[in-house]
FITIZA-36184 format. One record per residue: residue in one letter; y, x, z of N, C-alpha, C in turn; residue number from 1. Coordinates in pm, whole numbers, always signed. Atoms other than C-alpha are relative to their C-alpha. Example, Ala and Ser with C-alpha at 12.3 -4.5 7.8 and 13.67 -1.06 7.14 Angstrom:
<r "a"; <-119; +89; +0>; <-450; +1230; +780>; <+120; +90; +0>; 1>
<r "s"; <-119; -82; -6>; <-106; +1367; +714>; <+109; -77; +73>; 2>
//
This chain:
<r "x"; <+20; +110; +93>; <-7531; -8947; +1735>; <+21; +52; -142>; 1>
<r "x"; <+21; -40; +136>; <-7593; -8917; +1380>; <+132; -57; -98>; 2>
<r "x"; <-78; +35; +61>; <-7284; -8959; +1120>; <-67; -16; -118>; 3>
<r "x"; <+52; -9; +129>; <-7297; -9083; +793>; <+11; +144; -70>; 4>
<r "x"; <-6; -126; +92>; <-7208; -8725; +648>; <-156; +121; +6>; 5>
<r "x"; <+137; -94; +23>; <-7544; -8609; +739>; <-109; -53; -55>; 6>
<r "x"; <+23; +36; +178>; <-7667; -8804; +431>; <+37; +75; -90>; 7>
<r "x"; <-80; -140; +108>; <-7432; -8542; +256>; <-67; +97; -5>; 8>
<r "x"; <+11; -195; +15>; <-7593; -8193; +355>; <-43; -23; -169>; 9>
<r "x"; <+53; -57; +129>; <-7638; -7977; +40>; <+84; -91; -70>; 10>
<r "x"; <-13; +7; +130>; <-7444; -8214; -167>; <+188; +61; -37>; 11>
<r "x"; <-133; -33; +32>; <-7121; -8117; -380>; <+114; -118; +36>; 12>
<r "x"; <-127; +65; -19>; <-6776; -8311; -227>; <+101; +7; -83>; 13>
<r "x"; <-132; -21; +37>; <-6457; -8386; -381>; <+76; +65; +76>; 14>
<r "x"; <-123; -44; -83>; <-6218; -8184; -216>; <+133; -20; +20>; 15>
<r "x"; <-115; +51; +15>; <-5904; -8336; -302>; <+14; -129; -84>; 16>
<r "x"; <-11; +166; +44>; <-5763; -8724; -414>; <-71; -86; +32>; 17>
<r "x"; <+39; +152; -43>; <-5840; -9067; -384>; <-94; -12; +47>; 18>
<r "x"; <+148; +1; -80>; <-6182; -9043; -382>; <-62; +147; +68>; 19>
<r "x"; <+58; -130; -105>; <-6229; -8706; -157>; <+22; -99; +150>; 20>
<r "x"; <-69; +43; -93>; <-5974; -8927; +71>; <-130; -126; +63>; 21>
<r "x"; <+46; +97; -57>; <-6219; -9231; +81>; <-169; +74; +64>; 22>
<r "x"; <+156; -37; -45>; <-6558; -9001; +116>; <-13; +58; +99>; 23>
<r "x"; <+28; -91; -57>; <-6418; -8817; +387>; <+20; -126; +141>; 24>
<r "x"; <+3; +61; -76>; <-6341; -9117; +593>; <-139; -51; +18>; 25>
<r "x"; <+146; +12; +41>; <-6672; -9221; +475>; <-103; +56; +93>; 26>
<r "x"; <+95; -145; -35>; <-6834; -8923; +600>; <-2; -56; +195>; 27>
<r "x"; <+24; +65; -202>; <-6705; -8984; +1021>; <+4; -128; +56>; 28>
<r "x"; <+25; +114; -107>; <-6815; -9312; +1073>; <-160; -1; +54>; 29>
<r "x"; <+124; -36; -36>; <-7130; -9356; +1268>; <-115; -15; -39>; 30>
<r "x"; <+169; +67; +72>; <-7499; -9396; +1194>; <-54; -17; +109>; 31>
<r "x"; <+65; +5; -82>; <-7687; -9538; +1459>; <-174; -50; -50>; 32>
<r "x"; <+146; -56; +72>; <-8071; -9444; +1355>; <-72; -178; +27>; 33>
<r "x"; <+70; +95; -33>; <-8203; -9787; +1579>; <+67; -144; -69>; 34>
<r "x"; <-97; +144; +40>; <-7928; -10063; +1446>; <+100; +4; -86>; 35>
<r "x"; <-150; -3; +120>; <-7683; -9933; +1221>; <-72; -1; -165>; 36>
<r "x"; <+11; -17; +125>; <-7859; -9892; +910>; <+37; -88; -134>; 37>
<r "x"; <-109; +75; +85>; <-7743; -10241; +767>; <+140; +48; -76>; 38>
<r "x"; <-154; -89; +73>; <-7368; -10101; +815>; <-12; +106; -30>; 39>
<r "x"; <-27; -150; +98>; <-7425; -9750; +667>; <-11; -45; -110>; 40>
<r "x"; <+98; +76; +89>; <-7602; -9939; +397>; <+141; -43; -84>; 41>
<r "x"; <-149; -6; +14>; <-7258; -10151; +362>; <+93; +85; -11>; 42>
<r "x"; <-133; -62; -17>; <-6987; -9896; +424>; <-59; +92; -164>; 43>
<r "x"; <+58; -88; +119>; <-7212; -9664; +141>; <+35; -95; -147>; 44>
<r "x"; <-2; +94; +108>; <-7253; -9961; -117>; <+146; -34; -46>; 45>
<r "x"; <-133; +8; +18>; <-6871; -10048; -79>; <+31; +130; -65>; 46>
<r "x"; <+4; -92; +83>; <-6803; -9688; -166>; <-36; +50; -124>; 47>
<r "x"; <+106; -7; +75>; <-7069; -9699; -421>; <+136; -87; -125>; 48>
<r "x"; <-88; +76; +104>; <-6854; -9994; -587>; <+112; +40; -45>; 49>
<r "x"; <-149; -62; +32>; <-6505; -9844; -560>; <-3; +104; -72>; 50>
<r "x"; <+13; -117; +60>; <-6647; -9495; -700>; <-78; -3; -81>; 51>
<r "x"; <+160; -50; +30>; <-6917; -9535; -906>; <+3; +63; -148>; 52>
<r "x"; <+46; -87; +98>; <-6908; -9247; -1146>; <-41; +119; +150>; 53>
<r "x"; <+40; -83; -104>; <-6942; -9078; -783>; <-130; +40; +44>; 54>
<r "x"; <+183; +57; +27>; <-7337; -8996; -812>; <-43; +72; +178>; 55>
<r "x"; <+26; -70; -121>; <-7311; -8829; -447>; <-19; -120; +114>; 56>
<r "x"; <-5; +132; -44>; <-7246; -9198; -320>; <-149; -39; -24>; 57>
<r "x"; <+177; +68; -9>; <-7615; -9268; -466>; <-113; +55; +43>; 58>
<r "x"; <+71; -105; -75>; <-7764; -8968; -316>; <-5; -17; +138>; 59>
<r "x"; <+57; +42; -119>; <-7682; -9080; -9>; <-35; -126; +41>; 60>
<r "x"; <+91; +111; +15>; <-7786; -9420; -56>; <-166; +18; +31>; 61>
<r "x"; <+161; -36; +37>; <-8146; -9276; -170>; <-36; +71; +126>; 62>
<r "x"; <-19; -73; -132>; <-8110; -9075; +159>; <-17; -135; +87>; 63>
<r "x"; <+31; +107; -57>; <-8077; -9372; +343>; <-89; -106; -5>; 64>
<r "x"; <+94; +43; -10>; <-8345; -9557; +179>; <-117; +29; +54>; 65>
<r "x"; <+75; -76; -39>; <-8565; -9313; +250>; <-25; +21; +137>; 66>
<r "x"; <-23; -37; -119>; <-8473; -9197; +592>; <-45; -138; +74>; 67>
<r "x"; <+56; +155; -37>; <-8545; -9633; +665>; <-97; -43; +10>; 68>
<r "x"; <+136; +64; +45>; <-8872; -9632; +492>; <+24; -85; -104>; 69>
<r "x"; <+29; +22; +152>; <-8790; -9791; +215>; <-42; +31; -132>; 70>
<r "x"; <+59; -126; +78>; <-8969; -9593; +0>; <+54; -77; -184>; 71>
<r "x"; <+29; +129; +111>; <-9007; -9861; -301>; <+199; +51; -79>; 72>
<r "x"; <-135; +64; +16>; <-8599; -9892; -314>; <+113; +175; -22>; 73>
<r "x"; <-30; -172; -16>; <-8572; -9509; -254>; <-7; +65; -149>; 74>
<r "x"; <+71; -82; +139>; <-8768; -9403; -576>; <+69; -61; -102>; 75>
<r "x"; <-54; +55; +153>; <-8586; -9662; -830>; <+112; +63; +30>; 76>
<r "x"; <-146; -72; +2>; <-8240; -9513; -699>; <-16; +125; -21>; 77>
<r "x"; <+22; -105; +57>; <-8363; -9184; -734>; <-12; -18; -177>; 78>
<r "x"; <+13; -7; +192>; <-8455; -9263; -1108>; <+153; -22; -38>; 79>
<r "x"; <-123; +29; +71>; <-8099; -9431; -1177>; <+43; +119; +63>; 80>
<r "x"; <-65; -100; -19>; <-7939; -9131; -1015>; <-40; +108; -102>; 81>
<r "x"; <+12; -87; +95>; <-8138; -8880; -1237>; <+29; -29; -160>; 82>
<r "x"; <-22; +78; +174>; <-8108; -9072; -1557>; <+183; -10; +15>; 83>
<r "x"; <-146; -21; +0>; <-7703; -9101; -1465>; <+66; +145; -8>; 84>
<r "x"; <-51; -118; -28>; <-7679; -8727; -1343>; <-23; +92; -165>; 85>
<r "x"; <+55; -23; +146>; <-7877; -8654; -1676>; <+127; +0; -130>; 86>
<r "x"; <-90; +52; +59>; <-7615; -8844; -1889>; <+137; +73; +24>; 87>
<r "x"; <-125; -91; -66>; <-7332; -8691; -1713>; <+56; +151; -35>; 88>
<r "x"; <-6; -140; +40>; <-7418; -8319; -1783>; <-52; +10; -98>; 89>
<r "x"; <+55; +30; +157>; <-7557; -8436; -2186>; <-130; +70; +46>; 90>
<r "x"; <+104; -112; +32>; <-7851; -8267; -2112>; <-186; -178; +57>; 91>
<r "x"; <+121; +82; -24>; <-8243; -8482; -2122>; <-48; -64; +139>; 92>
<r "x"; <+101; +42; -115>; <-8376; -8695; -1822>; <-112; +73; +44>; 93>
<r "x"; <+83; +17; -35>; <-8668; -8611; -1848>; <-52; +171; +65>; 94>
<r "x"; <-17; -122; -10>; <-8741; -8245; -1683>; <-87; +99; -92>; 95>
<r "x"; <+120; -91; +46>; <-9040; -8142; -1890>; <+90; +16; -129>; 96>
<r "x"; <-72; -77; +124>; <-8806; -8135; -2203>; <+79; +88; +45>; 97>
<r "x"; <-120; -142; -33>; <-8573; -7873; -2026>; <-38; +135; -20>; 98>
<r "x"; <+22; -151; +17>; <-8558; -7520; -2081>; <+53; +29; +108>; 99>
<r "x"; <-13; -104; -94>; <-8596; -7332; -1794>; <+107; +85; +31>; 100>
<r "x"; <-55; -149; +65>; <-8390; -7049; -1958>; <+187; -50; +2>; 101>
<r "x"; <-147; +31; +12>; <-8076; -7257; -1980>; <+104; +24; +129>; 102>
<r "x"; <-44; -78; -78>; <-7804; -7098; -1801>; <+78; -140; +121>; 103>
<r "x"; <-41; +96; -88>; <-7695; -7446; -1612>; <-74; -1; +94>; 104>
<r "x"; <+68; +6; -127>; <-7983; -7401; -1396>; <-11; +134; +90>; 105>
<r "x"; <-4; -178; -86>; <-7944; -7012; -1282>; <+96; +7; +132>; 106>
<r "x"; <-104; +51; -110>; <-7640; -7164; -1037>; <+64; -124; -41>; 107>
<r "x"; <-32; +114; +43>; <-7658; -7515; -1071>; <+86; -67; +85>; 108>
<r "x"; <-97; +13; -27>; <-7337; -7681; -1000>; <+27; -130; +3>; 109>
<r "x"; <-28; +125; +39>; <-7209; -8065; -963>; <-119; -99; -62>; 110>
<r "x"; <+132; +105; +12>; <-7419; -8289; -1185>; <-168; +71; -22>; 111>
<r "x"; <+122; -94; +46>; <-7692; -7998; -1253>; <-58; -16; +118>; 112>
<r "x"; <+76; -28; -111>; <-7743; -7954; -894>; <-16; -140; +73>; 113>
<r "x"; <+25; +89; -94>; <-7747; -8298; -796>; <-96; -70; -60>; 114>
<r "x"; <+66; +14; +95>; <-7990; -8361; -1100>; <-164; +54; +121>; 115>
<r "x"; <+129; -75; -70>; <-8227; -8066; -915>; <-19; -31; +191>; 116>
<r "x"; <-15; +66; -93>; <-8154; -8257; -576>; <-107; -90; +39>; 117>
<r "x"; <+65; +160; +72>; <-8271; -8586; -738>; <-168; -9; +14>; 118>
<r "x"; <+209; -54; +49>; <-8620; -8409; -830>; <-58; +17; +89>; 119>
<r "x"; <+58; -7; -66>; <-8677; -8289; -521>; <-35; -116; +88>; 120>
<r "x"; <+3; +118; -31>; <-8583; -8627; -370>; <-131; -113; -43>; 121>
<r "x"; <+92; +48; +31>; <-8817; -8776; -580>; <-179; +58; +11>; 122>
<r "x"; <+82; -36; -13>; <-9096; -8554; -503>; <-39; -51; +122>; 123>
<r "x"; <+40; +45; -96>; <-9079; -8631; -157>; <-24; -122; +33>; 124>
<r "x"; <+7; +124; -7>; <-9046; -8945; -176>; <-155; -77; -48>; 125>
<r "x"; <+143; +74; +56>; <-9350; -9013; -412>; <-122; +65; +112>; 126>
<r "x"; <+129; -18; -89>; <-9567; -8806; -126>; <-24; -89; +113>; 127>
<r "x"; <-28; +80; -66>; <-9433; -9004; +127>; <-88; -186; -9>; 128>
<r "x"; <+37; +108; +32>; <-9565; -9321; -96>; <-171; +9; -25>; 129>
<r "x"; <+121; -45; +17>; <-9905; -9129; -169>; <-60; +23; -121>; 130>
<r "x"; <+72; -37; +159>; <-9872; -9048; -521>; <+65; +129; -16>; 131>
<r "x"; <+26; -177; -3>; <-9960; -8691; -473>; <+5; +52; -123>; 132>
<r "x"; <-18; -59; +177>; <-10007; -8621; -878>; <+111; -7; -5>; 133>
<r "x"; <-132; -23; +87>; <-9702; -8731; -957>; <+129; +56; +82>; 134>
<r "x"; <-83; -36; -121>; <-9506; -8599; -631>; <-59; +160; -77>; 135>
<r "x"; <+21; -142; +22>; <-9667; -8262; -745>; <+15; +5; -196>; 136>
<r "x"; <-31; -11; +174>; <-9619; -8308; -1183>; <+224; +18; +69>; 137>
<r "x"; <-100; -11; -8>; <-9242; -8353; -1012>; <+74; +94; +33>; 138>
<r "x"; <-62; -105; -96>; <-9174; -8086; -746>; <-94; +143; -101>; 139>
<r "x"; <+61; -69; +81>; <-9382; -7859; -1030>; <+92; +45; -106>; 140>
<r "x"; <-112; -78; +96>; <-9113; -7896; -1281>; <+120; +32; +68>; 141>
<r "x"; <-77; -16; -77>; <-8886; -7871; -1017>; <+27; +172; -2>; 142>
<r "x"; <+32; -147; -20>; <-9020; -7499; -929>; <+64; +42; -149>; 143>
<r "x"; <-70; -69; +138>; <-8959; -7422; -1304>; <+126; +6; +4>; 144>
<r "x"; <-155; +8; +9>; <-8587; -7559; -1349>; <+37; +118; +116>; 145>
<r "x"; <-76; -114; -131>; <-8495; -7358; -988>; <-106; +46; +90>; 146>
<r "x"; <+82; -81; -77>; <-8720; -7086; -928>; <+91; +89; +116>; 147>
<r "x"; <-83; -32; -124>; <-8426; -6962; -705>; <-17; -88; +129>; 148>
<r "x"; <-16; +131; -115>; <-8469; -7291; -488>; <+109; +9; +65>; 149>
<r "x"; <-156; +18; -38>; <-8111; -7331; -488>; <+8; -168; +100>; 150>
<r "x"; <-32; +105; -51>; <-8193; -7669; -334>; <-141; -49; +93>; 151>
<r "x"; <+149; -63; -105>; <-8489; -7589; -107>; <-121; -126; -39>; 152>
<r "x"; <+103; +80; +80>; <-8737; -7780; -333>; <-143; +47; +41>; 153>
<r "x"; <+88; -77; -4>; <-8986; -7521; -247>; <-88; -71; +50>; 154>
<r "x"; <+109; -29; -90>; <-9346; -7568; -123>; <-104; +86; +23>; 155>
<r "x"; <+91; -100; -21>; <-9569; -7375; +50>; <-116; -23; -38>; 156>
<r "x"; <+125; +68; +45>; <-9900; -7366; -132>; <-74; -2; +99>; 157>
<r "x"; <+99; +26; -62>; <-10195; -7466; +33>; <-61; +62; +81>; 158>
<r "x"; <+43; -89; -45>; <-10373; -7273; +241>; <-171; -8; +1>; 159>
<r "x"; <+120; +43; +44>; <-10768; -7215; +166>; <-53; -15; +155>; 160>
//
């Protein structure tokens, strides 16, 4: 059976205090894929309220919209997550103003990497919905920011 913490992979945890204490209880309660998604939904959102400078709480939200089919509900939480994660680490929303070159993205860390998370999140998400341009203008600047694919953004091009 599926736990909520496998909403988490890839992201950065608190490791210690209050709120490590509530994300880790968080983390082993269950997810049942056919009937639980209400209460993950709940137990997440509660979390969401008690923590919310916690942007890992909205990652797996957006995870869970997603993973539901909610696509619609998926993509606006992705935006408030990047526009928060944005804010967080002073640095622009928007990815096409970023410099490549800046050394926050060479081993992106906390809100950087949950920023280049976000992007990929949103890439998939918009293919998922069938807006291929802008699923590919996204996962495009994506490639730029982390040509390492520190956050396995990657795709394989096309094949002729």
């Amino acid at each position: 059976m599926m736990q909520v913490r496998d909403l988490f992979d890839d992201l950065p945890l608190p490791e210690d205090g209050a709120d490590a204490d509530t994300i880790k209880a968080l983390l082993s309660a269950p997810l049942d894929l056919r009937h639980g998604w209400s209460r993950t939904e709940r137990l997440i959102d509660d979390a969401r309220h008690a923590m919310p400078g916690r942007l890992e709480l909205s990652v797996a939200m957006f995870k869970l919209f997603a993973y539901s089919g909610r696509l619609e509900a998926a993509e606006a939480l992705i935006d408030e997550t990047l526009a928060r994660a944005a804010d967080a680490g002073g640095f622009d929303p928007d990815p096409a103003r970023l410099e490549a070159e800046d050394s926050r993205w060479q081993s992106a860390a906390g809100n950087d990497r949950l920023y280049l998370y976000s992007l990929k999140a949103l890439g998939f998400v918009r293919l998922r919905r069938g807006n291929v341009d802008g699923a590919t203008r996204v996962l495009d600047e994506l490639a730029r920011l982390d040509p390492q694919d520190q956050v396995g953004g990657s795709v394989p091009p096309a094949s002729d």
